[in-house]
C-alpha positions in Angstrom: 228.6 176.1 144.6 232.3 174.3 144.2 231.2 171.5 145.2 228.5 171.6 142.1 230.7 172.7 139.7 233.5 169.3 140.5 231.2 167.3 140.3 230.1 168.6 137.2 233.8 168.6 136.0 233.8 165.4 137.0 231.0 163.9 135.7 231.5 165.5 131.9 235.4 164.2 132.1 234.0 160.5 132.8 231.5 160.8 129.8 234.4 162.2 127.5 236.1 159.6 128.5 233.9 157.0 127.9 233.2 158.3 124.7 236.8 158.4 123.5 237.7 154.9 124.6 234.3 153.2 122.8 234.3 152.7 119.5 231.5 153.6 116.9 231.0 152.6 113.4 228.2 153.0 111.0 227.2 151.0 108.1 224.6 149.3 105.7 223.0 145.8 105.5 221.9 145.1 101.9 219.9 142.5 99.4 220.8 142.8 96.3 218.3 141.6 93.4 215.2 142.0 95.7 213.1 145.0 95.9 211.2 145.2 99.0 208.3 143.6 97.6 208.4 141.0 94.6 207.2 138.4 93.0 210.3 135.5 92.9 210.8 132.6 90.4 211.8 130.1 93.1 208.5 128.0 94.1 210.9 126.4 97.3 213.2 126.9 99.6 215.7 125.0 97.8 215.4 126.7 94.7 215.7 130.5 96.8 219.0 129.8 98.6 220.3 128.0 95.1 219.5 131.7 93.7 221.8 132.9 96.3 224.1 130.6 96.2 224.1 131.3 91.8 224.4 135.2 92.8 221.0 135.9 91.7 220.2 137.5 95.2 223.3 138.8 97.2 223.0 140.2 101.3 226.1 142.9 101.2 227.3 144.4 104.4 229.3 147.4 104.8 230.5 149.1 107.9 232.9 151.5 108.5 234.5 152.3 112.8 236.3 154.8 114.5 238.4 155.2 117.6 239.5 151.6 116.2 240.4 148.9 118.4 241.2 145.5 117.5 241.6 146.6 114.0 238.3 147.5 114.0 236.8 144.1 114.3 233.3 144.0 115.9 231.5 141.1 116.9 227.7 141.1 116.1 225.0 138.8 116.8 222.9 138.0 113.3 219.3 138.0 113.8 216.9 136.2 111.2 212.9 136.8 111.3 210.7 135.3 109.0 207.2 136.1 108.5 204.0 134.5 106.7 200.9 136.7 105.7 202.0 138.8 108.8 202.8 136.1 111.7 206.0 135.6 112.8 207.2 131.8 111.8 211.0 132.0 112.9 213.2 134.3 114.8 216.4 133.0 115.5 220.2 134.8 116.6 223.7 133.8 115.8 225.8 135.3 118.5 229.6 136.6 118.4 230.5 136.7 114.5 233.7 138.8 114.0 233.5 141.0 111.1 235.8 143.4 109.9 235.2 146.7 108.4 234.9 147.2 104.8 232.5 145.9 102.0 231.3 142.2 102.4 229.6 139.7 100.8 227.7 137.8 103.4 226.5 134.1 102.3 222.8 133.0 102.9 224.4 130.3 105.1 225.0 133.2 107.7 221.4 133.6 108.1 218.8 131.0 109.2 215.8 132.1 106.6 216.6 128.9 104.9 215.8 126.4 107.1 212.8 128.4 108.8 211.2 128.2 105.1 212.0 124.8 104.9 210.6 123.3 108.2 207.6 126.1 108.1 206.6 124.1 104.6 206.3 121.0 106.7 206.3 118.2 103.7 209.0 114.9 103.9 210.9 115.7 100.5 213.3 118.1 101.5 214.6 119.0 97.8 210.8 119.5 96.4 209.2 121.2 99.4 207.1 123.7 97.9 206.3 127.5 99.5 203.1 127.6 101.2 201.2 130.4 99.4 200.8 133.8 100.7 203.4 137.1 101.6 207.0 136.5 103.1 209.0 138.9 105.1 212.4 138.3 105.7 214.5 140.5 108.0 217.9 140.5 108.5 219.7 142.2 111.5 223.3 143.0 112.6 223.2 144.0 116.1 226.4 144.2 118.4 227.0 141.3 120.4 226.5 142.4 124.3 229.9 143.3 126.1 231.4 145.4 123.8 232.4 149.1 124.0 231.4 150.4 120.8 228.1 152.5 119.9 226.1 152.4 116.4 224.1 150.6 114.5 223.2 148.8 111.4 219.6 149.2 109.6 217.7 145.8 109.2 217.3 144.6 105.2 214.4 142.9 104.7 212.6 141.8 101.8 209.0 141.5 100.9 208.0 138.7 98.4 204.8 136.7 97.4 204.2 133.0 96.4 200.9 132.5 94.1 
């Protein structure tokens, strides 16, 4: 019976401990000027990250820790998937970005929907390339990068929107 109730001692004081020395944040990954599902104005790829770039569509990020280390700083690997009347077309990662807590503007540049729209269209005029018709899904992730001691996690935004 002892011997039960050390190693439960023990096994509770390593969890605590493991617990308090990790650090956990919470926060929220946004597009701003997109509902979920939409109709845009952009008929390319081009014209889409231009409305980013012109602040017509923004991604926002906000994330707060605790048990702070580093000054908070986590590094998290941004995950891009794009979709086409259902069928995944692109899913691509950018590993070990260092963000800090806070509210951020994140630029479409962080993401690679971009280019996935681009070379899914598949035509040689890179400025004129026009959407192939159908439904789009974009999703954007924030995920931890692997290696680091802290425990949360960020909601994917994704966006909805149809070409005619």
């Amino acid at each position: 019976m002892k011997i039960t109730k050390i190693k439960l001692t023990i096994i509770v004081f390593v969890l605590m401990s493991s617990y308090s020395f990790s650090q956990s944040f919470e926060g929220k990954l946004s597009i701003k000027g997109l509902t979920k599902s939409s109709t845009i104005k952009q008929s390319t790829p081009v014209e889409l990250f231009k409305a980013f770039k012109d602040g017509v569509y923004s991604i926002n990020f906000n994330f707060k820790s605790t048990n702070v280390e580093s000054d908070g700083i986590i590094l998290f690997d941004m995950k891009t998937t794009v979709k086409h009347n259902g069928k995944t077309i692109s899913e691509t990662s950018r590993k070990g970005w260092p963000w800090l807590p806070g509210d951020t503007f994140v630029p479409i540049e962080a993401f690679d929907a971009i280019p996935a729209l681009q070379k899914y269209a598949e035509r040689p005029i890179p400025t004129s390339i026009p959407f192939k018709k159908g439904s789009y899904e974009i999703i954007f992730q924030f995920v931890p990068s692997e290696g680091q001691k802290v425990k949360g996690n960020i909601s994917p935004a994704n966006f909805n929107f149809t070409v005619n």
